[in-house]
Each structure stands twice: as C-alpha cells, then as structure tokens.
TORKOL-4160 file (C-alpha; in steps of 0.2 Angstrom, whole numbers, padded with zeros to 4 digits, m for minus):
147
<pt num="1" X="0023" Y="0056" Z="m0039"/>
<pt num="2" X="0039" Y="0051" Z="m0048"/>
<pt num="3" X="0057" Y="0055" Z="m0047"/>
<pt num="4" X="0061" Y="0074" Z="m0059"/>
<pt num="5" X="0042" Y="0074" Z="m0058"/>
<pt num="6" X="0047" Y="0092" Z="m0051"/>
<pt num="7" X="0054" Y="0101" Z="m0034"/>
<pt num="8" X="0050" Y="0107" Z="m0019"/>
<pt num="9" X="0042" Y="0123" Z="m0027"/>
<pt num="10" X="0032" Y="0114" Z="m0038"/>
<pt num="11" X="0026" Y="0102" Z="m0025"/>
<pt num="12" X="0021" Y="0120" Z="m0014"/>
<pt num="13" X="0013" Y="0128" Z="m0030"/>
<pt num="14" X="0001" Y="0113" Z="m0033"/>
<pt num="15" X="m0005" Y="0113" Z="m0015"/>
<pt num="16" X="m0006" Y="0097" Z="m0013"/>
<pt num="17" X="0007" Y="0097" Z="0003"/>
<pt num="18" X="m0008" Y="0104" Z="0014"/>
<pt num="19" X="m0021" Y="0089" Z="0015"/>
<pt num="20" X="m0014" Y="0073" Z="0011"/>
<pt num="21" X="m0010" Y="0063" Z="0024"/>
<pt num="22" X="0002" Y="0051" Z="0013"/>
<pt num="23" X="0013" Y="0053" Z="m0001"/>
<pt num="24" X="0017" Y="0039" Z="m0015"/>
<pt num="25" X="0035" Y="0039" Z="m0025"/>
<pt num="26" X="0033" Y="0029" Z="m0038"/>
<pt num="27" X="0049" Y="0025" Z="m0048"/>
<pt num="28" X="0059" Y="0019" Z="m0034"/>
<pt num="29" X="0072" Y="0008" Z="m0043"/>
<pt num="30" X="0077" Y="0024" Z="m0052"/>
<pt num="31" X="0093" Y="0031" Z="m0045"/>
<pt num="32" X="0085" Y="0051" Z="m0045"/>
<pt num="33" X="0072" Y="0043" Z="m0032"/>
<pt num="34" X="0081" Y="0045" Z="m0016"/>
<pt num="35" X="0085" Y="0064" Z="m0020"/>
<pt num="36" X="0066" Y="0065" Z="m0024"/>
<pt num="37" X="0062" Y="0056" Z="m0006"/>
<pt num="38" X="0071" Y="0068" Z="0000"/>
<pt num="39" X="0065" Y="0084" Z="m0006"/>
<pt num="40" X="0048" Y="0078" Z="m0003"/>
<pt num="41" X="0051" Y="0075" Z="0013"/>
<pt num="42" X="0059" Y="0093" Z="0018"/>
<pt num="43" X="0045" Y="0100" Z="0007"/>
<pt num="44" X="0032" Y="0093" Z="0018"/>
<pt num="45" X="0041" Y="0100" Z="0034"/>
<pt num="46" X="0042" Y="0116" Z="0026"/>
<pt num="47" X="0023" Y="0116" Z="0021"/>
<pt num="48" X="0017" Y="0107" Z="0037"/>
<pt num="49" X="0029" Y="0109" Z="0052"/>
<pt num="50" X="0018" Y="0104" Z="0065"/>
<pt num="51" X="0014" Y="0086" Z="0057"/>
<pt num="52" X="0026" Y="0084" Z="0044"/>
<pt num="53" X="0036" Y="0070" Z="0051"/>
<pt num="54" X="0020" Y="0060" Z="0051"/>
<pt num="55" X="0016" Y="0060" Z="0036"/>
<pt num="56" X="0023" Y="0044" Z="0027"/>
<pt num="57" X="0031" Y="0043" Z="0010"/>
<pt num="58" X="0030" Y="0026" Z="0003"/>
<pt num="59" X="0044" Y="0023" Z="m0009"/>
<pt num="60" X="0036" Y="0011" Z="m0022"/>
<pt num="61" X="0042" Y="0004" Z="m0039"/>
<pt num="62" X="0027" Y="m0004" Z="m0051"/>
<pt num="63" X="0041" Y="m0014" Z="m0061"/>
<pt num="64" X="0049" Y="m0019" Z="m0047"/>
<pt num="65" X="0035" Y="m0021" Z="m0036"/>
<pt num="66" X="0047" Y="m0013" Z="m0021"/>
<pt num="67" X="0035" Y="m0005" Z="m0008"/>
<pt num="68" X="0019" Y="m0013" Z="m0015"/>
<pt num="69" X="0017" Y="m0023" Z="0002"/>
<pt num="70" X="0021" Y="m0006" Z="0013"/>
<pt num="71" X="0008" Y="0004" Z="0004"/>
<pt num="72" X="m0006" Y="m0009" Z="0004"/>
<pt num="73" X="m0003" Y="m0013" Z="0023"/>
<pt num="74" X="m0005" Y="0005" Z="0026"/>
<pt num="75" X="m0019" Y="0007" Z="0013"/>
<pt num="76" X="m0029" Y="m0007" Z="0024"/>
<pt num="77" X="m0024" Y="0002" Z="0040"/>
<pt num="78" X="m0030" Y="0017" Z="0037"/>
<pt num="79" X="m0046" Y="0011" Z="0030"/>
<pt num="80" X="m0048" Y="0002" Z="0044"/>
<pt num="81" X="m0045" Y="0017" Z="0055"/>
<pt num="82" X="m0056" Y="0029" Z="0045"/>
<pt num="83" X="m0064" Y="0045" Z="0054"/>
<pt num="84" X="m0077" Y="0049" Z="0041"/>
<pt num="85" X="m0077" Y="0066" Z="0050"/>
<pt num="86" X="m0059" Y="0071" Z="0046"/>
<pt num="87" X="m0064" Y="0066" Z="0027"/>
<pt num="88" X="m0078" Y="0075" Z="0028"/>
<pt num="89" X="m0069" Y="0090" Z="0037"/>
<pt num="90" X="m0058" Y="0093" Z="0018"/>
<pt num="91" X="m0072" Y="0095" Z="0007"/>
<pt num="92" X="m0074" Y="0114" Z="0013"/>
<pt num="93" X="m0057" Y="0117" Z="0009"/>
<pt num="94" X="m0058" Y="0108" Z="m0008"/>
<pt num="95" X="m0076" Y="0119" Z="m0013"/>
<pt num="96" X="m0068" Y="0137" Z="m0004"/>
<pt num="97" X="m0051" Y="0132" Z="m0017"/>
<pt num="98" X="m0062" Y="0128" Z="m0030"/>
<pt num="99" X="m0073" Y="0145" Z="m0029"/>
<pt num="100" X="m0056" Y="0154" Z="m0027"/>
<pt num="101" X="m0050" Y="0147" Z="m0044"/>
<pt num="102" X="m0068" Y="0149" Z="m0053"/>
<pt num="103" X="m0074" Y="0168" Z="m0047"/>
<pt num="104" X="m0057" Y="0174" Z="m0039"/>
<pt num="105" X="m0059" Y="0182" Z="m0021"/>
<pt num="106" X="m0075" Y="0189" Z="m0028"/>
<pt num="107" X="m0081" Y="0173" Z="m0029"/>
<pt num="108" X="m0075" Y="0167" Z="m0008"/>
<pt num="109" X="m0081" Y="0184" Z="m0004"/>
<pt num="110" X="m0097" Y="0180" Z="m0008"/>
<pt num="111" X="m0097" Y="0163" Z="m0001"/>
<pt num="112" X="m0090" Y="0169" Z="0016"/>
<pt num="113" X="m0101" Y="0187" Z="0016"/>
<pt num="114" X="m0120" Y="0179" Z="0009"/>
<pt num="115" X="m0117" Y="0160" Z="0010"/>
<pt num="116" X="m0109" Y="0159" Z="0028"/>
<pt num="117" X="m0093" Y="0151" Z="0021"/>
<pt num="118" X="m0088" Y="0133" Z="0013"/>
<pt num="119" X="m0094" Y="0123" Z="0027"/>
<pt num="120" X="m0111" Y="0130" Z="0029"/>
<pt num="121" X="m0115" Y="0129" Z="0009"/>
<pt num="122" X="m0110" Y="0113" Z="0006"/>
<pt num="123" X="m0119" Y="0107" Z="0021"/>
<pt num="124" X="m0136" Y="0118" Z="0014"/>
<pt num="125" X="m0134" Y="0111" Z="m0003"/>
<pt num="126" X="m0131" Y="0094" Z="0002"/>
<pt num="127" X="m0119" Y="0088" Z="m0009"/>
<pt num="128" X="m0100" Y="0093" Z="m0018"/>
<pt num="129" X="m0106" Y="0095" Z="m0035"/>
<pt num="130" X="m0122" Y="0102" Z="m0032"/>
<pt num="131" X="m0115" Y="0117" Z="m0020"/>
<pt num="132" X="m0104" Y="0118" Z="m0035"/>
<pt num="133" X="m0119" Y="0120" Z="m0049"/>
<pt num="134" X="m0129" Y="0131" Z="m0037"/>
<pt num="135" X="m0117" Y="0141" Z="m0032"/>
<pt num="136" X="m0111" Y="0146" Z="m0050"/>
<pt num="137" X="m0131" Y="0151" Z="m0054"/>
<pt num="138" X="m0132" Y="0161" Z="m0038"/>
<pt num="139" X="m0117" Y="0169" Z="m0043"/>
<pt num="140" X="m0122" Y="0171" Z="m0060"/>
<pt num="141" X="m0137" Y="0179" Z="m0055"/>
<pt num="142" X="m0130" Y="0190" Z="m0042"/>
<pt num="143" X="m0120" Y="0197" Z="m0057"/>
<pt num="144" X="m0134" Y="0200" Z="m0066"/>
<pt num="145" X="m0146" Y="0211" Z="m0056"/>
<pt num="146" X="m0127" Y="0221" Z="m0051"/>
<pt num="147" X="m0123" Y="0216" Z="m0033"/>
C-alpha cells in the first residue's frame, strides 16, 4: 500500500482487511504517510476487532530504504514460524469468494448445497486451480440439463 492509495472504505471494499496477517506502507518518507498509518491502522480495528492490534503495519520507504530491516526481520520470523495449516485454512475462503464473484450466490449455493462447501471441494479436487476448472464445468453442466 501507498500513502492516498485510498481510505478506509476502499481498504474495506477490496476485502483485503480480513486475512492478512501484516500490512506494508510503502512511501514512508512521503509526508501523507503517517495519516495513511493511521487510517490503516483504525481500518483494521474496524474490520477485525478481536486481532487488530496484532496485526503489524511496516512502515517502509523503497528510496529510502527506511523499514527494509523491520519487514525482512519479520518476513524471516514468520517464515520460520510458519503453520502450514493456518495457510492452508484461507484457501476455502479465497475459492468460496472466488465462486461468489464468478456464479453470484448461485454459484456458493451450489457449492455449499451439492458440493459440501469450499473446504470439502478443494480438499476432493485436490488442488486451487483445478477445484476452480472443475467446478465451472460442473456448474456449467448443472446449467445445462436445468437444475
């Protein structure tokens, strides 16, 4: 993110305030960067209030090269603290959003009434992009013959 990249709305409308687990400001030698920290930061205790004040913002500058060191020392950290089943536990949120946006409520009806939700597709078809392929034929087909 970037200072005047956008407010608080825009942060909400792009979900992205629900499943990250850090935040990058880029631009922080720009004077518009501390008001940006700052909405960013209430935005997320608006969107997450339960674990918004853990979430960390690094305040970076790429011309600068402020935060650099922050932001790889908590790049190595968490890497090195990786729960594989956390990862793992977003990608049915990512394929239910991603059916949403593609078939509409039609489409996450569907997938929660004949499929047994997000989990249990992507789990069945063994892979992101292939629950995604599969489930735009079976849909497809579904369509067809008028169900």
């Amino acid at each position: 993110m970037q200072p005047l990249g956008g407010d608080e709305v825009q942060f909400l409308k792009a979900g992205i305030m629900e499943v990250p687990h850090a935040f990058v400001l880029n631009k922080c030698d720009e004077p518009a960067s501390e008001r940006s920290y700052h909405t960013l930061r209430g935005t997320i205790g608006l969107a997450r209030p339960l674990d918004g004040d853990s979430v960390p913002i690094y305040r970076t500058s790429a011309k600068t090269g402020i935060g650099i060191d922050e932001l790889t020392l908590g790049l190595l950290h968490d890497l090195a603290h990786h729960d594989a089943k956390r990862v793992g536990d977003k990608e049915p949120y990512f394929f239910e959003r991603w059916v949403r946006d593609e078939w509409g409520r039609f489409g996450v009806h569907v997938l929660d009434r004949s499929f047994g939700g997000a989990a249990a597709y992507l789990l069945a078809a063994q892979g992101f992009e292939r629950a995604q392929a599969e489930f735009s034929s079976r849909l497809r087909e579904q369509l067809a013959l008028g169900r």
